[in-house]
C-alpha positions as CSV (number, residue, x, y, z in Angstrom):
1,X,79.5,-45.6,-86.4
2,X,78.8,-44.0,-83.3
3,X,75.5,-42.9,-82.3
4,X,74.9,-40.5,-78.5
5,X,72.0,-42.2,-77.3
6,X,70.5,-39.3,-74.8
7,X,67.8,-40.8,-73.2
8,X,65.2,-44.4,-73.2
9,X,61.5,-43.5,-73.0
10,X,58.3,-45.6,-73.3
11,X,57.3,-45.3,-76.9
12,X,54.1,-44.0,-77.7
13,X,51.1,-44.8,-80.6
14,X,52.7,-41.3,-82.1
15,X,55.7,-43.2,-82.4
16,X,55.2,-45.7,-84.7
17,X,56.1,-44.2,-87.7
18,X,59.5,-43.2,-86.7
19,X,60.0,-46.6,-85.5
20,X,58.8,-48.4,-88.3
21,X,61.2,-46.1,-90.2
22,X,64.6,-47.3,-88.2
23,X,63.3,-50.8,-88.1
24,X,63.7,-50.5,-92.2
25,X,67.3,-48.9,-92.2
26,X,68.3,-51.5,-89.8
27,X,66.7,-54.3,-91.7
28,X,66.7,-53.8,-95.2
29,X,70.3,-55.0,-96.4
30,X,68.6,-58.2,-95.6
31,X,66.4,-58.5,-98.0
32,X,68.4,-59.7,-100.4
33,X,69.9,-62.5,-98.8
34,X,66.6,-63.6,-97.3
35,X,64.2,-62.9,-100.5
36,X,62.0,-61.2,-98.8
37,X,61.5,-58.7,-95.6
38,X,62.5,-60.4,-92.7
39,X,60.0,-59.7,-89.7
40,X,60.5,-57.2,-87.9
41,X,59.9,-55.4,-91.3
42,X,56.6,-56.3,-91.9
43,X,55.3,-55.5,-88.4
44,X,52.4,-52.9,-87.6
45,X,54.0,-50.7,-84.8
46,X,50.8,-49.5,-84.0
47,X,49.9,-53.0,-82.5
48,X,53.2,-53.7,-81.7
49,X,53.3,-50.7,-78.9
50,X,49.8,-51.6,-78.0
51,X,50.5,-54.9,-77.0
52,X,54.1,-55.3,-75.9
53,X,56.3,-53.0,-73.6
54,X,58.5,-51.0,-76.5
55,X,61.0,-48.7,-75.4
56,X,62.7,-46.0,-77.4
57,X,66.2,-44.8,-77.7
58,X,66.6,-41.0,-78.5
59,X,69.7,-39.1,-80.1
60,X,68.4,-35.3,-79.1
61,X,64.9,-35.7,-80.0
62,X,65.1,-38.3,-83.2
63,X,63.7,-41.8,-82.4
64,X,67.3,-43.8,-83.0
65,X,66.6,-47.4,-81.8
66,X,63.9,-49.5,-80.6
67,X,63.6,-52.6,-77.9
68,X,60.3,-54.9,-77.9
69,X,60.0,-57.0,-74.7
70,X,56.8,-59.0,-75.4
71,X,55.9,-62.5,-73.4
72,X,55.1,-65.6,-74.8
73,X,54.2,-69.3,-73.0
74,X,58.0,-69.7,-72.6
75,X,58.9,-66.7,-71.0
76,X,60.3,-63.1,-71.9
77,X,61.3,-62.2,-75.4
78,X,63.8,-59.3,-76.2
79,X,63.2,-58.1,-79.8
80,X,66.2,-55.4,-80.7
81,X,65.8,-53.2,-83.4
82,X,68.4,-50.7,-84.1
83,X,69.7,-48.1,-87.1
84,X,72.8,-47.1,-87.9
C-alpha cells in the first residue's frame, strides 16, 4: 500500500491520541504472536512527546506515521512507528 506523506511536523500534546491510534494499526497483528501488546502499544504518548523529540508524518491533514528519537546512556535511539 502506498501512502502520500505530505509533510513531517513536531508532534504536539494534542497529538497523542491520533498517534496512539496508528501506533495500534501498526502494532496490533502482533499480539498474537507475542501474547501480549508489544511496547510501543502500551506507551502514554502524552509522556512520550513530553520527553522525547516525536515527529509526525501527515497524509493531508490525518496523522499517518510517527518517529520517536529519545537518548539513552548509549546514544540516540530511533523508535519508528508507522500504519498502513
Amino acid at each position: 500500500m502506498y501512502v502520500e506523506i505530505n509533510r513531517l511536523r513536531a508532534a504536539e500534546l494534542s497529538d497523542a491520541r491520533a498517534i496512539t491510534s496508528v501506533v495500534e494499526a501498526a502494532y496490533r497483528h502482533y499480539v498474537p504472536r507475542l501474547g501480549s501488546p508489544p511496547r510501543p502499544m502500551l506507551d502514554d504518548y502524552e509522556q512520550v512527546i513530553a520527553r522525547s523529540q516525536v515527529t509526525v508524518a501527515l497524509d493531508r491533514s490525518a496523522i499517518i506515521g510517527v518517529i520517536v528519537l529519545d537518548r539513552n546512556a548509549r546514544g540516540f535511539f530511533i523508535d519508528t512507528r508507522w500504519s498502513t
